[in-house]
DSSP file (Angstrom, degrees, kcal/mol; ACC not computed):
  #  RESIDUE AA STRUCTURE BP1 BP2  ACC     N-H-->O    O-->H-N    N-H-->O    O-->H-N    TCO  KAPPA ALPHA  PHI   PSI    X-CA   Y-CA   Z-CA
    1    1 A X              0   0    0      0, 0.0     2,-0.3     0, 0.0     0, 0.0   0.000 360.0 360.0 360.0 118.4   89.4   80.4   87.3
    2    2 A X        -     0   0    0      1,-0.1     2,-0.4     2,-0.0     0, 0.0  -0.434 360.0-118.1 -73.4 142.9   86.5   82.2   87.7
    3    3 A X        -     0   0    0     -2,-0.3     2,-0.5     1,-0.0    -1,-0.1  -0.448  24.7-167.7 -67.7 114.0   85.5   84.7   90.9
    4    4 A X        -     0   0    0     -2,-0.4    15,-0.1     1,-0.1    -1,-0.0  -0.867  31.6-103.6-119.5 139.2   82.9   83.8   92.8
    5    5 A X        -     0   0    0     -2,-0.5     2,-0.4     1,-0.1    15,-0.2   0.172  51.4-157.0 -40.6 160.7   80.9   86.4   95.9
    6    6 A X        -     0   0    0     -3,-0.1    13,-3.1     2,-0.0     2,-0.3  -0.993  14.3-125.1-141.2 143.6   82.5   84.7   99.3
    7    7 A X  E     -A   18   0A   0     -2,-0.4     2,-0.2    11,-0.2    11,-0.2  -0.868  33.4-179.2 -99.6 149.4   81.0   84.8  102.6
    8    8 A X  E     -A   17   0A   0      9,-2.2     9,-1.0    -2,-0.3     2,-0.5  -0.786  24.4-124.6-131.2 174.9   83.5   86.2  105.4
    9    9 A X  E     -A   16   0A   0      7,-0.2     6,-0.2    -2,-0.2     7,-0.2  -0.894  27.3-119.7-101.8 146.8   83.0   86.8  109.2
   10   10 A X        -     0   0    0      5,-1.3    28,-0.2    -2,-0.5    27,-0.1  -0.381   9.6-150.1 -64.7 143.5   83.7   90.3  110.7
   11   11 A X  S    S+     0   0    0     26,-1.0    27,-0.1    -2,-0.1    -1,-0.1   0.227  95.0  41.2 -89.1   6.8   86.5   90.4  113.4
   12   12 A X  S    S+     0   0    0     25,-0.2    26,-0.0     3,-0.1    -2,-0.0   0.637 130.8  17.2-128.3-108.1   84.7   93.3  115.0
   13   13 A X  S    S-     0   0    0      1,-0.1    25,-0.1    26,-0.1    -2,-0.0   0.440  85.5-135.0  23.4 -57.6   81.4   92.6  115.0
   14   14 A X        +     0   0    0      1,-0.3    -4,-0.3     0, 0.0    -1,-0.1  -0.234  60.3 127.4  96.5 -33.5   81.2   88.7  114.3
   15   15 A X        -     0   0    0     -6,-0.2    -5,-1.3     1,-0.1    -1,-0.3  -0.005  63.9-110.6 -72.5 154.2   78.2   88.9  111.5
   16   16 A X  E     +A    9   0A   0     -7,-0.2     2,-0.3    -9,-0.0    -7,-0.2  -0.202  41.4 175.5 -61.6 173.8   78.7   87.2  108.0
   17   17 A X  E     -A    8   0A   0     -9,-1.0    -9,-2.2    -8,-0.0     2,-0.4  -0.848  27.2-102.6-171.9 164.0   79.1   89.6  104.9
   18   18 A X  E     -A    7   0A   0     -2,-0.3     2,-0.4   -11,-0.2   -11,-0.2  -0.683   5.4-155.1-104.9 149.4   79.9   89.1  101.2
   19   19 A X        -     0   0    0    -13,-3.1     5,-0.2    -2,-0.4    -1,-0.1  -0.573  35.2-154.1 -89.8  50.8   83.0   89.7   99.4
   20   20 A X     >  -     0   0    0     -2,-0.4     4,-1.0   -15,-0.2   -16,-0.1   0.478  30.3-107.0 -23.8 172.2   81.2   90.3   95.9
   21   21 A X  H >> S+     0   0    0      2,-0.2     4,-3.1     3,-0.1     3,-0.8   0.900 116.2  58.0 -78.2 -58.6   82.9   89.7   92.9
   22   22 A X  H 3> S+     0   0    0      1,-0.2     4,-0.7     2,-0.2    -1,-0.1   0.869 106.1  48.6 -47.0 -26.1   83.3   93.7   92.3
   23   23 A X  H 3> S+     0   0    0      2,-0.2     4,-2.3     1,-0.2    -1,-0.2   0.864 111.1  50.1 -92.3 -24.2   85.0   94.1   95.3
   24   24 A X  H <X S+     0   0    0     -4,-1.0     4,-2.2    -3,-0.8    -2,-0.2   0.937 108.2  47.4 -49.7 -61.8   87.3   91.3   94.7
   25   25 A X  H  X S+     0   0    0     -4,-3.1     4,-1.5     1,-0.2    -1,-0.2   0.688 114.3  60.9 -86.4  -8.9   88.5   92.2   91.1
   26   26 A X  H  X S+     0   0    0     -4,-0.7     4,-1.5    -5,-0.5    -2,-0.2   0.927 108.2  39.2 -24.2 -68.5   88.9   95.7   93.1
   27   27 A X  H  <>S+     0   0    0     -4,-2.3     5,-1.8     2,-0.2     4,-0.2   0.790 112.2  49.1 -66.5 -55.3   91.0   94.5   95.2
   28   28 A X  H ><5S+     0   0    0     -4,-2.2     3,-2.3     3,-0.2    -1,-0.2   0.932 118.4  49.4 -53.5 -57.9   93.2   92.2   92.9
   29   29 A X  H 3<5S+     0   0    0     -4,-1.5    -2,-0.2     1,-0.3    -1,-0.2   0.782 107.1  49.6 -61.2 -24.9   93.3   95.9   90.4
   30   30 A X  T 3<5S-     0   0    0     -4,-1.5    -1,-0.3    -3,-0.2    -2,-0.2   0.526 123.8-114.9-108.9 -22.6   94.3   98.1   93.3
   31   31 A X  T < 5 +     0   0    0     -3,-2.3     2,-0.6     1,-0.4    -3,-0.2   0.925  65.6 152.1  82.7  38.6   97.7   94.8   94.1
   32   32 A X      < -     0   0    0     -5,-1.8    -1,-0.4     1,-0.1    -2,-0.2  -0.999  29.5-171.4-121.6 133.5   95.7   94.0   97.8
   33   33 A X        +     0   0    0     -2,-0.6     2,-0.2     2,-0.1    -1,-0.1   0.474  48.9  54.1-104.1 -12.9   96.3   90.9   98.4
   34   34 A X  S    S-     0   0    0     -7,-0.1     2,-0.2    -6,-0.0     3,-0.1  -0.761  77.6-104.2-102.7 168.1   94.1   89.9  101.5
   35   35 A X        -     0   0    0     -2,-0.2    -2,-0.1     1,-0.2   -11,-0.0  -0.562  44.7 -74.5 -79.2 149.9   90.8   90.1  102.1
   36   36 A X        -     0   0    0      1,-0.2    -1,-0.2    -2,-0.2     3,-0.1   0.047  29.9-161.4 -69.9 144.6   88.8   92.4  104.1
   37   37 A X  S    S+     0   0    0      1,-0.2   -26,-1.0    -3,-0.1     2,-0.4   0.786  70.8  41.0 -89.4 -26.5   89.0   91.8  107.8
   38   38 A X  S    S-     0   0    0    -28,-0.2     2,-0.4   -27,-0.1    -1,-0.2  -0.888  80.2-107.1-137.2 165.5   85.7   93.8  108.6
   39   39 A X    >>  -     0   0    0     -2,-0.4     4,-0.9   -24,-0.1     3,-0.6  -0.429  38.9 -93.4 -90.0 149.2   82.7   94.3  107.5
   40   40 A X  H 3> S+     0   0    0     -2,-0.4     4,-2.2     1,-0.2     5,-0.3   0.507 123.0  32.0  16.5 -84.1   81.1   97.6  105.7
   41   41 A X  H 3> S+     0   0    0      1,-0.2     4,-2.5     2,-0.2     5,-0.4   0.953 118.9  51.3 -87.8 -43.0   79.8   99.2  108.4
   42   42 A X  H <> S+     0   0    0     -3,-0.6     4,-0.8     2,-0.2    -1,-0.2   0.857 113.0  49.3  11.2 -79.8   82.5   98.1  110.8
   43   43 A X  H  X S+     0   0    0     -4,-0.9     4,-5.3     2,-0.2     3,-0.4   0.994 116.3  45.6 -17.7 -86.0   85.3   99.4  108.0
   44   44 A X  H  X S+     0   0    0     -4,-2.2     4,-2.6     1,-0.3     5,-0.4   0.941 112.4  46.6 -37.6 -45.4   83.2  102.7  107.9
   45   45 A X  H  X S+     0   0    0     -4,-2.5     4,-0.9    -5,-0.3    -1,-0.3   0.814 110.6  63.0 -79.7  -2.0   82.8  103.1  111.8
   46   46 A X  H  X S+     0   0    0     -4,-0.8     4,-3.3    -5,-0.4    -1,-0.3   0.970 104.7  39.1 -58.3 -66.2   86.6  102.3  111.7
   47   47 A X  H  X S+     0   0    0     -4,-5.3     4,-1.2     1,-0.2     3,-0.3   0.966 111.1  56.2 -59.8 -54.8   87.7  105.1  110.0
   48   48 A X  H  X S+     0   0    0     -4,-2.6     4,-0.9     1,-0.3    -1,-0.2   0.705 107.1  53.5 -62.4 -30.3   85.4  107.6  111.6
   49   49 A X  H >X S+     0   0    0     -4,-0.9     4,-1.2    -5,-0.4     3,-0.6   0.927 112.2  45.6 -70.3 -54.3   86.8  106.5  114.9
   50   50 A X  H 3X S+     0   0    0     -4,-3.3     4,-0.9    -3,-0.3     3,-0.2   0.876 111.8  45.4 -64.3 -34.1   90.3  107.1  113.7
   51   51 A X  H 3< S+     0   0    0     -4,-1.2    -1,-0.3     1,-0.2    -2,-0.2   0.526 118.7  47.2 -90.7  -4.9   90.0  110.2  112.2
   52   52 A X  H << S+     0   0    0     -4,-0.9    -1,-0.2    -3,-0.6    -2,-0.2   0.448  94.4  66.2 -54.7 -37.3   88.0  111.2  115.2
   53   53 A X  H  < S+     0   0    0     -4,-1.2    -2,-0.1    -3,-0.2    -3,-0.1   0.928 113.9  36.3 -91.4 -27.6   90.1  110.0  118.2
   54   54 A X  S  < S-     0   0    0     -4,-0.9     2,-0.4     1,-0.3    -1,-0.2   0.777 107.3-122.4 -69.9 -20.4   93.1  112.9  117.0
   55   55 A X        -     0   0    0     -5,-0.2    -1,-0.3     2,-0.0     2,-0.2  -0.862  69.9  -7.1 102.0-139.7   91.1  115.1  116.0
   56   56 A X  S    S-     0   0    0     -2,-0.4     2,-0.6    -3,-0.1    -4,-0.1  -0.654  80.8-107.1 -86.8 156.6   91.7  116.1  112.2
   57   57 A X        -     0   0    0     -2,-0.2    -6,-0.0    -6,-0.1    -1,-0.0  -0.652  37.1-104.6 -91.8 161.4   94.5  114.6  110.6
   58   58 A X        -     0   0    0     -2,-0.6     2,-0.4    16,-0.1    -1,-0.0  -0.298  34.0-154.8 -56.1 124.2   97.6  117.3  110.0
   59   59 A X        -     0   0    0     15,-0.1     2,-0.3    16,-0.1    15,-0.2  -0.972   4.0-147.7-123.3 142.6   97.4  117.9  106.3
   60   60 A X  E     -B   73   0B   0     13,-2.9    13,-1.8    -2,-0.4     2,-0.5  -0.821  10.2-144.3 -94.9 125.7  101.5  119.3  104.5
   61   61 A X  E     +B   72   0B   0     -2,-0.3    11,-0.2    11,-0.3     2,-0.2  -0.938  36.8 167.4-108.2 135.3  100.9  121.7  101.7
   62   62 A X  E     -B   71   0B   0      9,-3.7     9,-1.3    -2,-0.5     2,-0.4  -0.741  39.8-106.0-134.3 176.1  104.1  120.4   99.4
   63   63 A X  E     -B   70   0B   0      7,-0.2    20,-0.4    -2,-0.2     7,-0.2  -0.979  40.3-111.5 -97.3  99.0  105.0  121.2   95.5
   64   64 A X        -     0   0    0      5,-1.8    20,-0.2    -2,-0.4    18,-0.0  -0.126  24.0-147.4 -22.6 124.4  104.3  118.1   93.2
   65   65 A X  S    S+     0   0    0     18,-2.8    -1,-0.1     1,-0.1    19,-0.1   0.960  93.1  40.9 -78.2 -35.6  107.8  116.9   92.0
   66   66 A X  S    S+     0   0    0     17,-0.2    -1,-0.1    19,-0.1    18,-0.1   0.676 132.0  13.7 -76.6 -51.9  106.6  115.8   88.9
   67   67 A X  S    S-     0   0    0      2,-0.2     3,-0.1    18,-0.0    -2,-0.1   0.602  88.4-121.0-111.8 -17.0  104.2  118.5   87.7
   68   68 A X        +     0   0    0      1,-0.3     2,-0.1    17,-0.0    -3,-0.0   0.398  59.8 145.7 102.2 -14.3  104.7  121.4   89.9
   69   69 A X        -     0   0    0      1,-0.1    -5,-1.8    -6,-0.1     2,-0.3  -0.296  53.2-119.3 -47.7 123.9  101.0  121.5   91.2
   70   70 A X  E     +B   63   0B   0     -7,-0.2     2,-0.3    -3,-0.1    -7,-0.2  -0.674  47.1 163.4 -85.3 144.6  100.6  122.6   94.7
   71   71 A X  E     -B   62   0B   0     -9,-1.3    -9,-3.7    -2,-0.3     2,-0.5  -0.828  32.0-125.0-142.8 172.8   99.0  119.8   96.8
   72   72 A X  E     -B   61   0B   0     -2,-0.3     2,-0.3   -11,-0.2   -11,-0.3  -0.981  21.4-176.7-130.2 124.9   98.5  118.7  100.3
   73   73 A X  E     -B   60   0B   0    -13,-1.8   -13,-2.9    -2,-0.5     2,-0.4  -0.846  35.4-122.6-125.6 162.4   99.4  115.3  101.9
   74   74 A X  S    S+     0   0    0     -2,-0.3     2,-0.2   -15,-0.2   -16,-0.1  -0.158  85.7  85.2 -98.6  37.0   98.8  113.9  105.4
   75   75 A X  S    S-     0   0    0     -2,-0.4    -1,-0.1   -15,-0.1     3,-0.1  -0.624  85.4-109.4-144.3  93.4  102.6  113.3  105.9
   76   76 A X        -     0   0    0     -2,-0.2    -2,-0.1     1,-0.1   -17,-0.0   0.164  46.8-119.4  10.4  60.5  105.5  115.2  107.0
   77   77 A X        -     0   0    0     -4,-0.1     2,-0.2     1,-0.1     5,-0.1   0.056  19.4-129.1 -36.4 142.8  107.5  115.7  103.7
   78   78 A X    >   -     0   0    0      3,-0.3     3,-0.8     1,-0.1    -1,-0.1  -0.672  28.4-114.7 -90.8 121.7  111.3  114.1  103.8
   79   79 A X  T 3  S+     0   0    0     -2,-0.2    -1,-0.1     1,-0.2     3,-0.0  -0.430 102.8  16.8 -65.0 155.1  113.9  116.7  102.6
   80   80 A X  T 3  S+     0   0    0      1,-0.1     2,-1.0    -3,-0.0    -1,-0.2   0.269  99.7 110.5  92.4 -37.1  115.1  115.2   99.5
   81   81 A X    <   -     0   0    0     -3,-0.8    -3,-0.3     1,-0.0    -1,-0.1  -0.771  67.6-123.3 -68.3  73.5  112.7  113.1   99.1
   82   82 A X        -     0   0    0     -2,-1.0     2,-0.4     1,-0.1   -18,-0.1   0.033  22.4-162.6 -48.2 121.8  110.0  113.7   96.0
   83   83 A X        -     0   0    0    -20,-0.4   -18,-2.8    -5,-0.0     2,-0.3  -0.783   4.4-142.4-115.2-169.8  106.5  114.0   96.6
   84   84 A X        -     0   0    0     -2,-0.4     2,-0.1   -20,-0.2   -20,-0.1  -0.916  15.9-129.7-139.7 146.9  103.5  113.6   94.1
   85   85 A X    >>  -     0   0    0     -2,-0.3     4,-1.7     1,-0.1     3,-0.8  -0.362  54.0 -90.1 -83.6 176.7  100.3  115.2   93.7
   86   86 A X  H 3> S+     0   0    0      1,-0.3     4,-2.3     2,-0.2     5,-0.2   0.869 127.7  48.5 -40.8 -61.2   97.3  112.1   93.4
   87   87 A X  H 34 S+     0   0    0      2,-0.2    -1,-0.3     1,-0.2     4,-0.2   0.443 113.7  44.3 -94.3  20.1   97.5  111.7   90.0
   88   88 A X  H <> S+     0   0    0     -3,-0.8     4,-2.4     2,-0.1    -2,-0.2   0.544 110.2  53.1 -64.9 -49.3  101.4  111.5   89.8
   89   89 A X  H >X S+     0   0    0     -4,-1.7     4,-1.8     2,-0.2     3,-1.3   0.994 104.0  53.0 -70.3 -54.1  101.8  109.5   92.3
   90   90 A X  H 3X S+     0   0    0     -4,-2.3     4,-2.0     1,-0.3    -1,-0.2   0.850 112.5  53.8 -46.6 -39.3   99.3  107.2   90.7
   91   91 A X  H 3> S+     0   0    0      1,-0.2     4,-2.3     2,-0.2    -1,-0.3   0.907 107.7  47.9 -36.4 -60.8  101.7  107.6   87.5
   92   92 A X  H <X S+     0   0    0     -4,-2.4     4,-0.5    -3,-1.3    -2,-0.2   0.471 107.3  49.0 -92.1 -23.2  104.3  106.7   89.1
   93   93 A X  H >X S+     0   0    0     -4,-1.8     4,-2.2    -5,-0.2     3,-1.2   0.883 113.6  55.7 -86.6 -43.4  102.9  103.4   90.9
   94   94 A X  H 3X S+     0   0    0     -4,-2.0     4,-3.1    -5,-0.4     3,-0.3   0.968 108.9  46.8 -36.2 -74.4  101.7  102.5   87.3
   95   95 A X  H 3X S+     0   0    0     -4,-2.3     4,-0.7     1,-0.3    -1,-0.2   0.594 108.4  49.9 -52.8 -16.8  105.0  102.9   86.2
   96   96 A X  H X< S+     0   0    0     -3,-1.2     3,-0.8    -4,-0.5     4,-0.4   0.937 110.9  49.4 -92.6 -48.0  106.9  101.0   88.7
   97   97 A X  H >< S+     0   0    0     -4,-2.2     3,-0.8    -3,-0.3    -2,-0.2   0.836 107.4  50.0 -67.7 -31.1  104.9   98.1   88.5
   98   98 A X  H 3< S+     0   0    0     -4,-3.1    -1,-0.3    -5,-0.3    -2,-0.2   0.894 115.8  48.4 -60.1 -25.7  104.8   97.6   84.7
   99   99 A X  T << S+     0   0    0     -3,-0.8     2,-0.4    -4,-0.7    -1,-0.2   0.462  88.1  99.0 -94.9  -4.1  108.9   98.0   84.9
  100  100 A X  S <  S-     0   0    0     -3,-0.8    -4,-0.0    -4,-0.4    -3,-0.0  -0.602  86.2-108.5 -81.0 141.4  109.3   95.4   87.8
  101  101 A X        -     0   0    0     -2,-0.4     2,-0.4     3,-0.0    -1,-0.1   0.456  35.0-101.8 -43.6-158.4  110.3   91.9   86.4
  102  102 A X        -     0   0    0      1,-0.0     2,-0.0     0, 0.0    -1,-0.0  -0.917  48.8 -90.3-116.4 156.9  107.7   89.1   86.4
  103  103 A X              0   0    0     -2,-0.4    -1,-0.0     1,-0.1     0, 0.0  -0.134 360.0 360.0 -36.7 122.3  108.2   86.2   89.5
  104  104 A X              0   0    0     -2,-0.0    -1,-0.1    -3,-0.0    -3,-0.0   0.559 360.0 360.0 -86.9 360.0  110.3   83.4   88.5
């Protein structure tokens, strides 16, 4: 079945906006499974708001479990726990999904 651009409504805002086809087969490659609740600039003024209303967020300088790279993530590391520089982790999501069975 082919994908075709979709018009949506905004929950923030109310105005229409399209759901291109690029952002779609985005969406499907990245494993999100709904569609966007707001639009573009909505989204944008979203983020800016959040990362705004704390101030900056708290960035963790950790060790990569995988490669050893030092990296920084926006989360309290778990002793015990591995974390993964960007492109590890990205490895690593790769890898879990090819290995998971298929749906009966």
């Amino acid at each position: 079945m082919a994908i075709e651009e979709k018009t949506l409504k905004c929950r923030d805002c109310g105005n229409d906006f399209a759901f291109t086809v690029g952002e779609q087969e985005f969406y499907q490659s990245h494993g999100l499974q709904h569609e966007p609740a707001r639009c573009p600039t909505c989204r944008t003024a979203r983020r800016r708001n959040r990362s705004d209303a704390g101030g900056t967020r708290q960035m963790h300088t950790v060790t990569c479990a995988e490669c050893g790279a030092e990296t920084q993530v926006p989360f309290e590391p778990t002793e015990g726990r591995p974390v993964y520089c960007r492109d590890c982790y990205a490895k690593q999501r790769k890898t879990v999904k090819t290995e998971e069975p298929p749906p009966n």
